[in-house]
C-alpha positions as a Markdown table, in Angstrom:
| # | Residue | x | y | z |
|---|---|---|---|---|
| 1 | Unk | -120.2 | 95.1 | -64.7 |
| 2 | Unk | -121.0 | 97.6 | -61.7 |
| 3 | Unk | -118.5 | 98.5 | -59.1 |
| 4 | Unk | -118.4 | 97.2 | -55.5 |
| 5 | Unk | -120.0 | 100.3 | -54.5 |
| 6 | Unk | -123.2 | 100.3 | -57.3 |
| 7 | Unk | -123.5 | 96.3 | -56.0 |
| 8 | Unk | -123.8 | 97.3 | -52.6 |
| 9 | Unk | -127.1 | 99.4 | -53.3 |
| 10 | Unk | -128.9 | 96.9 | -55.4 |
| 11 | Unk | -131.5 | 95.0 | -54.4 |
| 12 | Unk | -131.6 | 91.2 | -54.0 |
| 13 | Unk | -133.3 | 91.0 | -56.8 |
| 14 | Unk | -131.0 | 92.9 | -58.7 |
| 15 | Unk | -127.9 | 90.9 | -57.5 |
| 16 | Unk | -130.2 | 87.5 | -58.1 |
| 17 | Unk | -130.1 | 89.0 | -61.7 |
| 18 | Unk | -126.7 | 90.2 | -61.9 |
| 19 | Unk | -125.2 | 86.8 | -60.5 |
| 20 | Unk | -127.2 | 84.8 | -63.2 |
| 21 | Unk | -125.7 | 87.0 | -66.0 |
| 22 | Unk | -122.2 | 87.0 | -64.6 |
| 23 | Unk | -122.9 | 83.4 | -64.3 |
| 24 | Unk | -123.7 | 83.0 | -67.7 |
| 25 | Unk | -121.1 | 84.6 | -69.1 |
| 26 | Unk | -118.8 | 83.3 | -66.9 |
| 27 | Unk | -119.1 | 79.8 | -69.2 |
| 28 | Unk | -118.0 | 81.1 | -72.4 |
| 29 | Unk | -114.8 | 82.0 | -70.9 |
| 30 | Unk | -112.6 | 79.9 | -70.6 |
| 31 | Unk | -110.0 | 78.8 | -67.5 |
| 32 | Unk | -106.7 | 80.5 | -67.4 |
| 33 | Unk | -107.6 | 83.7 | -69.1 |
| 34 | Unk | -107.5 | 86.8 | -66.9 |
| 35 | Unk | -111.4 | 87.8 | -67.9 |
| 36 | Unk | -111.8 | 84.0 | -66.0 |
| 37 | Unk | -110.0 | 85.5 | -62.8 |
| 38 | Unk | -112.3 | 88.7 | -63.2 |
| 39 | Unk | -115.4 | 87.1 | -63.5 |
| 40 | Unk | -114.5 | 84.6 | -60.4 |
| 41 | Unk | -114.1 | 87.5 | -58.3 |
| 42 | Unk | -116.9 | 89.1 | -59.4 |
| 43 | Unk | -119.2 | 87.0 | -58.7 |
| 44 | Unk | -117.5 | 86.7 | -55.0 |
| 45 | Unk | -118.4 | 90.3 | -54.5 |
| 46 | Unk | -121.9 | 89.5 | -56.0 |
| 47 | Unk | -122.3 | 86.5 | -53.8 |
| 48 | Unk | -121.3 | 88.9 | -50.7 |
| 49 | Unk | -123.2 | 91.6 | -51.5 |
| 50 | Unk | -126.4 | 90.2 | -49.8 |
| 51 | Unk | -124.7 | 90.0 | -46.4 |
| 52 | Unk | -123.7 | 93.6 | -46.3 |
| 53 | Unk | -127.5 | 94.7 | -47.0 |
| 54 | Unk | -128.1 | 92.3 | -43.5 |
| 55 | Unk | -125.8 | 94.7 | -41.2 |
C-alpha cells in the first residue's frame, strides 16, 4: 500500500485503480480486525487524495 505522500503524486487514474484494489481487498477482511481499521483509513486517504491534486 503506498504512503500518503506516494498517493499524493498519483494520478486519478492511478488512485481510481488503487481504490478498486483496496476495495477489493477490503472484503476479505473481516470487521473488528485491525487490518479492517487500516484498510478503512486507507481508503479515506485514497478517497481524499483527488481533492489535494484540485488546490
Amino acid at each position: 500500500m503506498p504512503s500518503l505522500i506516494e498517493l499524493l503524486q498519483l494520478s486519478r487514474v492511478e488512485l481510481c485503480d488503487q481504490l478498486a484494489q483496496l476495495t477489493d481487498a477490503h472484503l476479505d477482511i473481516p470487521e473488528g480486525l485491525d487490518e479492517s481499521v487500516v484498510a478503512r483509513f486507507n481508503l479515506r486517504l485514497i478517497r481524499r487524495a483527488p481533492a489535494f491534486h484540485e488546490r
